[in-house]
VOGU-3710 file (C-alpha; in Angstrom, 3 decimals, decimal comma):
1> xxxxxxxxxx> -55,731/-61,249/22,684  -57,664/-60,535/25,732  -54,518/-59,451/27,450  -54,674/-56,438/24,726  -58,338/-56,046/25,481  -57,567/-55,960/29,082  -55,386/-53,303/28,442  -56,960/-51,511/26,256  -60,754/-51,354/27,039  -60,017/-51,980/30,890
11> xxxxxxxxxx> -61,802/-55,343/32,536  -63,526/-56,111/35,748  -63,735/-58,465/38,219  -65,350/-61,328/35,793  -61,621/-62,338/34,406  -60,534/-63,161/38,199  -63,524/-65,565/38,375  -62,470/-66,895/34,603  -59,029/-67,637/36,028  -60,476/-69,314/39,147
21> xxxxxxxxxx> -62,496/-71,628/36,918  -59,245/-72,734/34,911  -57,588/-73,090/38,731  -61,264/-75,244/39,761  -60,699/-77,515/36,049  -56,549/-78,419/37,519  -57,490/-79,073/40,610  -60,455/-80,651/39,686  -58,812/-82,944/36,868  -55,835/-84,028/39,744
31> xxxxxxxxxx> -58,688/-85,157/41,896  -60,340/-86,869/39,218  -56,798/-88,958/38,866  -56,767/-90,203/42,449  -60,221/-90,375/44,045  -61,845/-94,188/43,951  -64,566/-93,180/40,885  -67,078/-95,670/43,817  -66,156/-93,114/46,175  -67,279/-90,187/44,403
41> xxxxxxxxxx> -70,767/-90,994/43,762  -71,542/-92,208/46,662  -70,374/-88,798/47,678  -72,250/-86,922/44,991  -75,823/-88,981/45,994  -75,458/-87,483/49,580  -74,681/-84,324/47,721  -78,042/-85,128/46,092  -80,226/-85,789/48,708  -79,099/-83,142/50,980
51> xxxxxxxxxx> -80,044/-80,578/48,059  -83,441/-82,393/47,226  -83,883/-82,062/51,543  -82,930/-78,655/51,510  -85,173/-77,117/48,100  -88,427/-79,072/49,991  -88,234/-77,622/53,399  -87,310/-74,231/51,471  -90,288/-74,512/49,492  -92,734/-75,106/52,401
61> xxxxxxxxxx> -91,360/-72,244/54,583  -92,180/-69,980/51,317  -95,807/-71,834/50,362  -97,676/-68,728/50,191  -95,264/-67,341/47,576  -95,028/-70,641/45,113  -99,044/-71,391/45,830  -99,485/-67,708/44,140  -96,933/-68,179/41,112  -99,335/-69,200/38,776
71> xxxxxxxxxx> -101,658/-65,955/39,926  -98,748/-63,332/39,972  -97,063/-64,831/36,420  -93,888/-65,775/38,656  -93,587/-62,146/39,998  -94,225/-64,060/43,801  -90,802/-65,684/42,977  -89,209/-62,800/43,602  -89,944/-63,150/47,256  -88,739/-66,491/47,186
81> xxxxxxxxxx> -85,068/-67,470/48,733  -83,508/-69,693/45,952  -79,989/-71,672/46,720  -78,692/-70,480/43,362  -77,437/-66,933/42,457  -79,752/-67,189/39,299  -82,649/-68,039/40,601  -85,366/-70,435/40,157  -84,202/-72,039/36,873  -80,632/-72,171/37,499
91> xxxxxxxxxx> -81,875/-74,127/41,387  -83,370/-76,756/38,976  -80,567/-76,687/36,263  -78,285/-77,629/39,632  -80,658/-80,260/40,388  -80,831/-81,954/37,081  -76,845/-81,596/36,785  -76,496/-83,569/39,718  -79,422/-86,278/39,004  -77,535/-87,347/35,448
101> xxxxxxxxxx> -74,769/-89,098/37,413  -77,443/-91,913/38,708  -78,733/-92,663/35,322  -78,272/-96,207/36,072  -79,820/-96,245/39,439  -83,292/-95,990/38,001  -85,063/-95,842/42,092  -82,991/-92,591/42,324  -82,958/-91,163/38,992  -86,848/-91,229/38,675
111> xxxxxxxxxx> -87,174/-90,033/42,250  -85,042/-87,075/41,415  -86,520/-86,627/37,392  -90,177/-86,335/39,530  -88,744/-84,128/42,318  -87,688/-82,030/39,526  -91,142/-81,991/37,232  -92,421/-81,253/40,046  -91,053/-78,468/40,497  -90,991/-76,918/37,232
121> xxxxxxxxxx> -94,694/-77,076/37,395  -94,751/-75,106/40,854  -91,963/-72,595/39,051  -93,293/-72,630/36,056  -90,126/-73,590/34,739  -89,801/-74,016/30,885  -86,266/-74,712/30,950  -86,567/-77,432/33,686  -89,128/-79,246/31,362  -86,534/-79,242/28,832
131> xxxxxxxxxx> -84,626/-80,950/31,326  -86,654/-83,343/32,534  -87,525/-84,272/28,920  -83,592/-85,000/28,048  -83,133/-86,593/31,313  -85,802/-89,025/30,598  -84,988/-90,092/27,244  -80,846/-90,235/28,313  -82,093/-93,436/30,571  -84,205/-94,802/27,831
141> xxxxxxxxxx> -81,982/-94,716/25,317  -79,276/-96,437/27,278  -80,352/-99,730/26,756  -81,511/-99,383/22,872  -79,440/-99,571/19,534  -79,032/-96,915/17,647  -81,947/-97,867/15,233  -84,325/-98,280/18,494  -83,542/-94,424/19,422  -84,695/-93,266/15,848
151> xxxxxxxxxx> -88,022/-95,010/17,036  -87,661/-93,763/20,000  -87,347/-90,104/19,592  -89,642/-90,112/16,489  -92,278/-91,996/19,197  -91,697/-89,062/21,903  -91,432/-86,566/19,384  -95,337/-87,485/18,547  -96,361/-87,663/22,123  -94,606/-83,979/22,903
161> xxxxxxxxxx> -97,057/-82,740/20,202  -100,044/-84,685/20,952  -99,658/-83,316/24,262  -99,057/-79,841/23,005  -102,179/-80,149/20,969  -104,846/-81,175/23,649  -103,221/-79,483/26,332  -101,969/-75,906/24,865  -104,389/-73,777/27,697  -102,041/-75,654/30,453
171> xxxxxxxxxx> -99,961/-72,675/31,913  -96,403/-74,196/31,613  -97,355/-74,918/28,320  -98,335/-72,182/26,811  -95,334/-70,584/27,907  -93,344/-72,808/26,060  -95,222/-72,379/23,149  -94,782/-68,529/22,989  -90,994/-68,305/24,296  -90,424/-66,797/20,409
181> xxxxxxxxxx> -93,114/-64,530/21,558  -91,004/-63,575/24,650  -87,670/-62,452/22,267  -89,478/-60,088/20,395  -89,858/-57,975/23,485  -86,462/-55,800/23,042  -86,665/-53,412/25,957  -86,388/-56,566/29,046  -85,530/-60,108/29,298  -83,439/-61,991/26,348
191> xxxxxxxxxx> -85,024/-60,432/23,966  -83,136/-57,303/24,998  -79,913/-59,031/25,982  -79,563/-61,374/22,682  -80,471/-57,841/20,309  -77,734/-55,776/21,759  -75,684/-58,593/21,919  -75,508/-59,136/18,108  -75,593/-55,684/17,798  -72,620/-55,180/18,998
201> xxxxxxxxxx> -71,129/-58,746/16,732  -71,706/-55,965/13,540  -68,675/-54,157/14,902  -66,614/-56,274/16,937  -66,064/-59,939/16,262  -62,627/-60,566/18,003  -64,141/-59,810/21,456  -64,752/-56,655/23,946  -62,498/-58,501/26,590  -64,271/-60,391/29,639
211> xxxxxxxxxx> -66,898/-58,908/31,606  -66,544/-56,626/29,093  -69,415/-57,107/26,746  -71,851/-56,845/28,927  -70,984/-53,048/29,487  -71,079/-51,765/25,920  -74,393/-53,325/25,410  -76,007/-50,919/28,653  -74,354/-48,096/26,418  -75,271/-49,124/23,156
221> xxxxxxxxxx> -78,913/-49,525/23,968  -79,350/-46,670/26,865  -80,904/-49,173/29,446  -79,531/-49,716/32,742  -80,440/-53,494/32,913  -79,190/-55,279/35,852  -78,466/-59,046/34,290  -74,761/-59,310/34,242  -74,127/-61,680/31,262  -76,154/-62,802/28,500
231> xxxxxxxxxx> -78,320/-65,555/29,199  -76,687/-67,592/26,666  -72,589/-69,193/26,616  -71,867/-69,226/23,169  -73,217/-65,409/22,927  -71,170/-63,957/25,929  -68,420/-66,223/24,439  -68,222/-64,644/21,472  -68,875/-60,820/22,732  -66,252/-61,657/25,593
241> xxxxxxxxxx> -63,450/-63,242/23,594  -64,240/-63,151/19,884  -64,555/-66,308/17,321  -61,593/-67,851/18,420  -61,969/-68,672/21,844  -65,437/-69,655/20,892  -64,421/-72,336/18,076  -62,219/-73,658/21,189  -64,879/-74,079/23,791  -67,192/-75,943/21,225
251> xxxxxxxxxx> -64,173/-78,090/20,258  -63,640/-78,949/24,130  -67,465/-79,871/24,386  -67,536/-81,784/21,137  -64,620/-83,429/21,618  -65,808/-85,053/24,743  -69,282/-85,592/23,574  -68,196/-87,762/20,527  -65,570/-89,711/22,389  -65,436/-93,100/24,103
261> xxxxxxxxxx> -65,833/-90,712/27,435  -67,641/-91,996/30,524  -71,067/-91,869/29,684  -72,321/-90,183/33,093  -69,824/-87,389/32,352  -70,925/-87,181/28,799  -74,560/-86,178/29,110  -73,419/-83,983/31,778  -71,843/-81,765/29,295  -74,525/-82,488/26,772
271> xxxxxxxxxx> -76,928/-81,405/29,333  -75,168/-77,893/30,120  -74,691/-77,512/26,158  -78,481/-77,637/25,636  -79,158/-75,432/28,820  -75,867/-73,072/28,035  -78,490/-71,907/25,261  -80,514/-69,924/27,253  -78,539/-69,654/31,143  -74,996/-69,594/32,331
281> xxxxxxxxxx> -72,310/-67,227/31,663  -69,530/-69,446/30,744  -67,675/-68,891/33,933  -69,718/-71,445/36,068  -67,585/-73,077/38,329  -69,773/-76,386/38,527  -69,476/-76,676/34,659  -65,048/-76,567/34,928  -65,117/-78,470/38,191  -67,013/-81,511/36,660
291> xxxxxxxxxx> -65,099/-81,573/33,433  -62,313/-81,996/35,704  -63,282/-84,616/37,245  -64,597/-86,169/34,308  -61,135/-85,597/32,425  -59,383/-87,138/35,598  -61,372/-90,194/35,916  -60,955/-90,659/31,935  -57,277/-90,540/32,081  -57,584/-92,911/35,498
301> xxxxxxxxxx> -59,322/-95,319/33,313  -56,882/-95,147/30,532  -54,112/-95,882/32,915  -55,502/-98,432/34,581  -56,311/-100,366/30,717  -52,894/-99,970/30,080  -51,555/-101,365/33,269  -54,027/-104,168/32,564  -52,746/-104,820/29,108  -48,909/-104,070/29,263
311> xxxxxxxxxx> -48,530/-104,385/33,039  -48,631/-102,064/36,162  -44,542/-101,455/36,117  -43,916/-101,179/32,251  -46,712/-98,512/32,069  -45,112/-95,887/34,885  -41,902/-96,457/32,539  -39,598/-95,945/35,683  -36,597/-97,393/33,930  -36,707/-94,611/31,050
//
């Protein structure tokens, strides 16, 4: 199907970096098969600390910018140098992506989940709240039953909006509180994107073809924006490749989400599900390269059960 759109409505370079993300998830998944799972994090903490190094010493050579944030309404950030192509947000989506895989070293994980607060405050982050909030209640709940997370959320639930209640004149709250607010704005920002973008569903649900989408909505609403995707997966999913391809991508989430999948892995992609909501553009190499690993190291495991149970020559099957 998007061959035909290809063809017919033209493309752009977007569906080369689609195809490089299904080349990152093979290689990726191979990897995944051999590499010693011990290996890897240990590799992923230096990973972690060398990024947690870098944002600090980044954020004091730019102090004067961040210390006027709250003054300017983030409009200083734009003078900011950010690791990430998308900014501030998408520097502490990274951050939280990475922190998930030490949920069980709790040292490191609250290190990074206050590293990370912190931030959002300084940004004025609303999304990296989000964050924080799911990272912290993914360690609670890993030592709970499934009665004791009811309780649980129902508990944190009441402290989010006891907080909210005394504390709604905090800055980084009150823009939480009025995101809604934010969407009703049509002429910049997601409010803008997400309108044209179901605009254009009336007409079209079987897709505009990749990097496609993002095109017709400049012409269907006469405003040059510069934002190349949609601020939101599912949306740019849809618009890109139609229902289909859509209905797959959730089953490919899902499916790993509500399996016996390694658990690290698991709220990774829970983690870029509830952030895919309002960032990404579906074509976000981190997001294939980790679900390749994660897919590798499942099917290591599986192998190495079933060399356990039946034995390690009658699994390889060498004789068939």
């Amino acid at each position: 199907m998007n061959t035909y759109k290809f063809y017919l409505l033209g493309g752009n370079f977007i569906i080369f970096q689609a195809l490089y993300c299904l080349l990152v998830y093979y290689i990726a998944s191979d990897i995944g098969i051999r590499i010693d799972a011990k290996k890897l994090y240990v590799l992923l903490k230096r990973i972690l600390f060398i990024f947690i190094l870098s944002i600090l010493i980044k954020d004091l050579i730019y102090i004067d910018e961040l210390s006027r944030v709250y003054a300017t309404n983030q409009h200083s950030l734009i003078g900011v140098y950010f690791f990430m192509g998308g900014g501030h947000n998408i520097e502490v989506t990274y951050l939280s992506l990475l922190t998930i895989f030490f949920i069980y070293e709790r040292k490191l994980f609250y290190f990074s989940v206050g590293f990370i607060f912190v931030l959002s405050i300084i940004y004025l982050s609303r999304v990296g709240i989000i964050e924080v909030a799911f990272l912290t209640y993914a360690r609670l709940s890993l030592f709970f039953s499934k009665k004791k997370k009811i309780v649980i959320s129902v508990f944190l639930i009441f402290i989010s909006l006891m907080i909210i209640y005394f504390f709604n004149n905090i800055t980084i709250i009150h823009r939480m509180l009025h995101a809604l607010d934010e969407l009703q704005v049509t002429t910049s920002g997601r409010g803008m994107l997400w309108l044209a973008g179901l605009q254009l569903l009336k007409t079209n649900l079987t897709g505009y073809g990749i990097g496609n989408s993002v095109a017709f909505a400049r012409d269907l609403i006469g405003i040059n924006f510069i934002e190349n995707n949609f601020h939101n997966v599912y949306l740019q999913y849809l618009l890109d490749m139609g229902v289909i391809p859509l209905l797959l991508y959730l089953y490919i989430l899902f499916n790993r989400v509500f399996r016996h999948y390694i658990i690290e892995f698991r709220n990774f992609i829970t983690l870029f599900f509830v952030v895919s909501l309002f960032q990404f553009t579906g074509y976000d190499i981190i997001f294939w390269f980790f679900l390749g690993i994660g897919d590798g190291l499942y099917h290591q495991q599986k192998i190495q059960h079933a060399e356990t149970v039946l034995g390690e020559n009658k699994y390889d099957c060498n004789p068939c």
